[in-house]
N, C-alpha and C positions, 0 to 999 in steps of 0.2 A: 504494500500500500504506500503511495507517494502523498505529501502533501506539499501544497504551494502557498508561498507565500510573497506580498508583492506589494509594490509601490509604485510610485510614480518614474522611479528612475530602474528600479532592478526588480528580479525577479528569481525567486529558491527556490528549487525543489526538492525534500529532503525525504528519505525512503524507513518508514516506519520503524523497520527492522534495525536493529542497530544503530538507530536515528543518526542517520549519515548525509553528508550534504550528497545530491548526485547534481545536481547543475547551479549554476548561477550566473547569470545574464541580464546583460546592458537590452532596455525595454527598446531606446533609442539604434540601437545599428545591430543588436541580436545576437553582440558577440561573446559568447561562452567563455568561460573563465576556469571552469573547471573540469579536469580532467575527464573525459569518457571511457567508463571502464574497458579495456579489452583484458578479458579473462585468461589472455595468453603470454601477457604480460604484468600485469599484476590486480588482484578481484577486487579491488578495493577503492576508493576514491575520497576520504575523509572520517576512516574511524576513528571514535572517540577511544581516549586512552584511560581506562579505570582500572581496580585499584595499583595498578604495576603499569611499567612502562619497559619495553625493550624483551627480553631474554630473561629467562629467572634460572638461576641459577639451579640446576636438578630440576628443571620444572616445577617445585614446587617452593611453597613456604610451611612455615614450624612455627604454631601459636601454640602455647602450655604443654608442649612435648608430642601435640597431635598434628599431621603432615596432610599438608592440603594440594591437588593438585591445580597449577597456577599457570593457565596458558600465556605465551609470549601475550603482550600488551595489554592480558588483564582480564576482564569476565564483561566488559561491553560491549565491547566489538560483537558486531552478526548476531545482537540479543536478541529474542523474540517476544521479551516480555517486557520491555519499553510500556505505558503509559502516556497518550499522548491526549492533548490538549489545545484547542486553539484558543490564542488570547486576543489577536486581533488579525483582520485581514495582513497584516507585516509583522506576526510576529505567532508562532510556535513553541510547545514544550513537550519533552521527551521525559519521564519518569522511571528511573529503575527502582523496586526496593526490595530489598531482602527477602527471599524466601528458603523453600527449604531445600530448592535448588541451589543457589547459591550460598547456602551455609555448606555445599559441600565441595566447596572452592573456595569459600573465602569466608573465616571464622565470624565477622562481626553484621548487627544488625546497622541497616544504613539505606539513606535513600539518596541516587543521585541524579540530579535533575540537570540535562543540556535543554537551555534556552535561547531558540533562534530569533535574532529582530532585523529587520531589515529597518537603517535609519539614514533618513536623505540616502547618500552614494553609499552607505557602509552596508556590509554584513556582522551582525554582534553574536558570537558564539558563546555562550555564559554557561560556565558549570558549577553547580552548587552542594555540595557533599554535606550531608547533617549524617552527625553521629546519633542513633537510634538505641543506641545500645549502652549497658551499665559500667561499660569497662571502654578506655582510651580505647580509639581504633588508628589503622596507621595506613597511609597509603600516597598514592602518588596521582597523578593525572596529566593530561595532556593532548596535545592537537596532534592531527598528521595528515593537514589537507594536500590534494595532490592539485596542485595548478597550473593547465594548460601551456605547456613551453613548449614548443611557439603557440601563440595565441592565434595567430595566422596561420594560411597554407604558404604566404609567400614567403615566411618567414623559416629559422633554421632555428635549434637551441641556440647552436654558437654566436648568435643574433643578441642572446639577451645576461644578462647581467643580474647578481646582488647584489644591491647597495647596501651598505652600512654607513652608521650614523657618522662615525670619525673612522679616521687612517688610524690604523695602529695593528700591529704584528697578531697574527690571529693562530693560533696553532688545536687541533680538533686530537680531542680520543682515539684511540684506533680499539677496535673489536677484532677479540681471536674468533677461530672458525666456530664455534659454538655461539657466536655473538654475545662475549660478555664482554665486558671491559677492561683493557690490560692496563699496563703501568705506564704504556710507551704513551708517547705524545707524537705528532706529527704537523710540521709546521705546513700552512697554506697558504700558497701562492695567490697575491692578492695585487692588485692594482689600483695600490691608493686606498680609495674607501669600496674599490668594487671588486667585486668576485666574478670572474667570466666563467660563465659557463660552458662545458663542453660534455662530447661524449663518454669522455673516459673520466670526469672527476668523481665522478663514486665506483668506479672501479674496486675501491679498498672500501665498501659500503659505506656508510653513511657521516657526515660530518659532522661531530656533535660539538660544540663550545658549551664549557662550562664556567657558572657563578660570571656570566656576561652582565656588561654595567649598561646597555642599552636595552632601548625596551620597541622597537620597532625597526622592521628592513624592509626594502621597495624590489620588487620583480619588475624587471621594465627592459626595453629594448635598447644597448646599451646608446642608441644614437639617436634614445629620444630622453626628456628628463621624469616622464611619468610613466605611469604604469599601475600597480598593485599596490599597496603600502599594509602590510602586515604588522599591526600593534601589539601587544604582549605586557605590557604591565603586570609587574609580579613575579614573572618568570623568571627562576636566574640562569635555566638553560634553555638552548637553542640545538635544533638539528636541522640539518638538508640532505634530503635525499632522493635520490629516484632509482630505480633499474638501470644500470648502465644502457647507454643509448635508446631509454624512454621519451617521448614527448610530453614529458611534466617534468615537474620539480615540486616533491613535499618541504613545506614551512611548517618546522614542528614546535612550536612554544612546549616546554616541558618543566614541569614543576621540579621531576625528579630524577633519576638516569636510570638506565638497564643495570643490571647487575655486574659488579664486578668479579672476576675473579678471585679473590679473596671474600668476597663478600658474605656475610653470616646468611644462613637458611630463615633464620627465624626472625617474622616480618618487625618486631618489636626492635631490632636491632641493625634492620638497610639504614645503608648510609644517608639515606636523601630522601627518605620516606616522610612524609607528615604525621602529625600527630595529633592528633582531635577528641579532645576529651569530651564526654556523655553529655547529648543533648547539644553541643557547639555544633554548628557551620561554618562552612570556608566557602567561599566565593573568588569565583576568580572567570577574565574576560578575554578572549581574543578576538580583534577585531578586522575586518577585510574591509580597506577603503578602495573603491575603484577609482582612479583619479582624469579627471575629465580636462 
């Protein structure tokens, strides 16, 4: 089941299931922004990331000595028991809470809620995590929309660019073959404040920065000055990624990181996990400005 939602300027359509964006488009020239899935290169288009993000280490987690199994990027993605809701012609909500399904993946009671608004040129993606339950719960979250590169047919990837807010020396995580997180660092060739894109920079998967002091980057053509402008507030990490020689590029705002290597099993103890004691909320917002 899709729902739509719309404005004067843009228009979303997000697929019940897994409350995932699948399109979003300029009302004015029609032109698509977001990825369109081909299943033979990657099924997906903007899963939301709950309570884990990336790789878990043994595939699971360890709450009170009892072993939960913990799929890559968490129990939201490809849900089917989402909750939804419409609040206005421009604006959507997705609900998950706790059942007794998910008590057998993820120990704590909790409800979390993605809400989509479309305002003037933006898309606002808002996730809100309440603790339900009698004991702190702990977890992470995060985006991983996949955006249209090239936006055009006339266009190529190697066309367009990441801008960043300032110059300054940027070096990303590297991931062993099990996708956890090693010790190494890897420094990234950058130009200035922009990152050119090509086919082979995810080659080594995904580029993550961590504890980053900016809160927004622009996807754009590098030989024009606009484009996409991707906001983040909050966030202290960042990923880019696609399939090598994909026509996207994921912009992933992430609260918390994949697991590392070293990293303990038992969720009370990830390094970069949140912590929400009984009955509190977290809020947090990514937002998509199209720039005209």
């Amino acid at each position: 089941m899709f729902h739509i939602i719309t404005n004067e300027l843009l228009t979303c359509s997000i697929i019940a299931k897994g409350a995932e964006i699948r399109s979003l488009k300029n009302n004015k020239t029609g032109q698509e922004y977001i990825w369109q899935i081909d299943p033979d290169v990657w099924r997906s288009s903007s899963p939301p990331l709950f309570p884990a993000i990336g790789t878990i280490k043994g595939d699971k987690i360890i709450y009170k000595d009892k072993e939960y199994p913990m799929p890559k990027h968490g129990i939201a993605r490809d849900n089917d028991a989402f909750e939804f809701k419409q609040l206005s012609a421009s604006s959507y909500s997705y609900t998950l809470t706790h059942s007794e399904a998910t008590h057998h993946l993820y120990p704590f009671k909790f409800s979390f809620t993605i809400t989509y608004t479309l305002e003037n040129n933006s898309l606002l993606m808002s996730y809100k995590v309440v603790n339900l339950d009698s004991e702190p719960m702990y977890f992470t979250c995060g985006g991983h929309t996949a955006y249209a590169c090239p936006v055009t047919a006339t266009k190529a990837l190697t066309d367009y660019v990441i801008e960043f807010p300032e110059v300054q020396e940027r070096s990303s995580h590297t991931l062993n073959n099990q996708g956890l997180l090693t010790s190494t660092m890897r420094k990234v060739e950058t130009n200035g404040a922009l990152l050119p894109l090509s086919k082979t920079i995810f080659n080594d998967d995904a580029l993550i920065f961590s504890e980053i002091d900016y809160s927004w980057v622009r996807l754009r053509e590098s030989a024009k000055t606009k484009g996409l402008v991707i906001r983040f507030t909050g966030y202290p990490h960042l990923a880019l990624w696609a399939q090598p020689g994909a026509d996207y590029v994921c912009i992933e705002p992430w609260l918390g990181l994949p697991d590392a290597e070293n990293e303990s099993l038992d969720i009370t103890k990830k390094s970069t996990y949140t912590k929400l004691v009984p009955q509190e909320q977290f809020s947090i917002t990514i937002e998509t400005e199209v720039e005209e």
